[in-house]
C-alpha positions as CSV (number, residue, x, y, z in Angstrom):
1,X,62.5,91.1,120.4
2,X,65.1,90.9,117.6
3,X,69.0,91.9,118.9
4,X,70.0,95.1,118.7
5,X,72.7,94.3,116.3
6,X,70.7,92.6,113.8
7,X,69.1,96.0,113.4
8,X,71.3,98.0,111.6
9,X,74.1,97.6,109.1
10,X,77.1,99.3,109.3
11,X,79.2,100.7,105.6
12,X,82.3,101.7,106.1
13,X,82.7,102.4,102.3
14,X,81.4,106.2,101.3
15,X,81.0,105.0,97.4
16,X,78.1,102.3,98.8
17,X,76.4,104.6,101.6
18,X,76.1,107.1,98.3
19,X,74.8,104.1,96.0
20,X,72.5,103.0,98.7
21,X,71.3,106.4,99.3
22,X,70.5,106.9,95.8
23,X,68.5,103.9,95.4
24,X,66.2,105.0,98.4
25,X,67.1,103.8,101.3
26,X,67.9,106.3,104.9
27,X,70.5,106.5,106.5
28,X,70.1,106.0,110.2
29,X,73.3,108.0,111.7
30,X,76.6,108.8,110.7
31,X,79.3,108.0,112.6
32,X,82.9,108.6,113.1
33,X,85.3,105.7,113.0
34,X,87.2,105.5,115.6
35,X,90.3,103.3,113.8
36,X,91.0,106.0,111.4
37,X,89.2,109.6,110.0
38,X,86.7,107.8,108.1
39,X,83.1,107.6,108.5
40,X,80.9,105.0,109.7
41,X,77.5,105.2,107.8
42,X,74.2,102.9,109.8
43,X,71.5,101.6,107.9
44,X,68.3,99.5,108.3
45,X,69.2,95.8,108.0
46,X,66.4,95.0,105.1
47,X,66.5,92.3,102.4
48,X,66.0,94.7,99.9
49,X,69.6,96.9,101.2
50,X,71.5,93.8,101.3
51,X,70.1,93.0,97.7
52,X,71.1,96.7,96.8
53,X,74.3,95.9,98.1
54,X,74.5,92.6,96.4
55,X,73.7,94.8,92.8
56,X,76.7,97.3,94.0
57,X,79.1,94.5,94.1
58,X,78.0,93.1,90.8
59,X,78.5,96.0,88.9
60,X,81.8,97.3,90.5
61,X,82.6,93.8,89.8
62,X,81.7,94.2,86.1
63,X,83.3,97.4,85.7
64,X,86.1,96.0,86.0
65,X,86.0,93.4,84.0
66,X,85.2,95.6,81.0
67,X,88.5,97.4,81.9
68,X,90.4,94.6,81.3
């Protein structure tokens, strides 16, 4: 039986649940955070979302980049 928290990834950033979301993939639950009046968004711990997130980073990273 795998741990529970292996299970589930947890975004705190709205930009990347949207990106992810986009590309696919459910999101489990939403839920509030409880350090400020942001959201807490829970998705399936896959290979292919942490690759998705992996492609996020790149290309917020090459945005700006080409900004400078």
């Amino acid at each position: 039986m795998r741990n529970r928290e292996t299970n589930f990834i947890t975004i705190y950033r709205q930009r990347l649940a949207g990106f992810l979301m986009l590309h696919g993939f459910v999101l489990i639950k939403l839920l509030p955070n409880q350090t400020d009046n942001r959201n807490r968004f829970l998705f399936a711990n896959t290979l292919a979302l942490r690759d998705c997130i992996d492609k996020w980073q790149i290309q917020k990273l090459e945005g700006i980049n080409n900004i400078e």
